[in-house]
C-alpha positions in Angstrom: -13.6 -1.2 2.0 -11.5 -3.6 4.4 -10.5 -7.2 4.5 -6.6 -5.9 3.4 -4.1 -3.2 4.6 -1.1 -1.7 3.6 2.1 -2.4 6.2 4.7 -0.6 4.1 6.1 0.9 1.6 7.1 -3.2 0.0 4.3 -5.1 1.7 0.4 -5.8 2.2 -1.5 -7.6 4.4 -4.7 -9.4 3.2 -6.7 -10.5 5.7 -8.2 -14.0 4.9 -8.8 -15.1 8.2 -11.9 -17.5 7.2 -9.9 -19.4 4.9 -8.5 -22.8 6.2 -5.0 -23.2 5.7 -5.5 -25.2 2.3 -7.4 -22.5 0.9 -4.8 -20.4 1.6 -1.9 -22.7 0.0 -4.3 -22.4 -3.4 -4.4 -18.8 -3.2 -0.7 -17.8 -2.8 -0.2 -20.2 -5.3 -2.8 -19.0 -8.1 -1.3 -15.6 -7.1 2.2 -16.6 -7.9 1.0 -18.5 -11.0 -1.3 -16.3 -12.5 -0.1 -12.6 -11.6 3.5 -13.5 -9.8 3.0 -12.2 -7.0 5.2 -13.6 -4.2 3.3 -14.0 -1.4 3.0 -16.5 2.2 0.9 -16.8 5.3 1.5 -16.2 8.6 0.3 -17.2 12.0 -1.3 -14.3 13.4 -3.3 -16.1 16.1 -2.9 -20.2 16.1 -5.5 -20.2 19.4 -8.2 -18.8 16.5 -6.6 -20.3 13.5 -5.9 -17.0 11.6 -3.5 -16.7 9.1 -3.6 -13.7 6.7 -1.6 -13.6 3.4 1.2 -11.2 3.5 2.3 -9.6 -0.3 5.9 -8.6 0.3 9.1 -7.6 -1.9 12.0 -7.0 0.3 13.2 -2.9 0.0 16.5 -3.8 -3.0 15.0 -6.9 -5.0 14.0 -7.2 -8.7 11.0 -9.2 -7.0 8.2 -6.2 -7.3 5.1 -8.1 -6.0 4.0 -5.7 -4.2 3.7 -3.2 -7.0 2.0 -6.0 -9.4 -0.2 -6.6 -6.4 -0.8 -2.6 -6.2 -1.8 -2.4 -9.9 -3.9 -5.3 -9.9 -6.4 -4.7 -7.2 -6.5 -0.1 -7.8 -9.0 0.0 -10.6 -11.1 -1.7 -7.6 -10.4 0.4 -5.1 -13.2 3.7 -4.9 -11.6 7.5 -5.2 -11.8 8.0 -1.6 -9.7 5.5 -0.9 -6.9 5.2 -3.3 -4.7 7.3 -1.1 -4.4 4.3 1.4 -2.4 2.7 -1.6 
């Protein structure tokens, strides 16, 4: 299992490095309408054009997208790698 880690405690990192920066506009924002999950992209390397998708709630907010995030992708994740949640 790959394509996505876990930075912190409040944030994940998905890596969607294929996906052109459009596709990645209409992910963030079927994740926010569907599920609201906060999320944005970043420029990880602008030479290669990779951006991942970074699922973040800052450490004191009411904003827990990171937790919805959590719940919606575990039943998906096998046994031997739930700990990495």
């Amino acid at each position: 299992m790959a394509d996505g880690s876990k930075q912190s405690n409040y944030m994940y990192l998905l890596y969607t490095c294929s996906f052109t920066i459009d596709e990645h506009n209409i992910l963030i924002d079927i994740l926010l309408k569907k599920f609201n999950i906060q999320s944005f992209w970043k420029y990880a390397n602008v030479k290669k054009q990779l951006y991942p998708i970074l699922v973040i709630s800052k450490k004191h907010s009411t904003n827990n997208s990171h937790l919805i995030f959590k719940e919606l992708i575990k039943p998906y994740i096998i046994e031997s790698m739930k700990y990495k949640l």
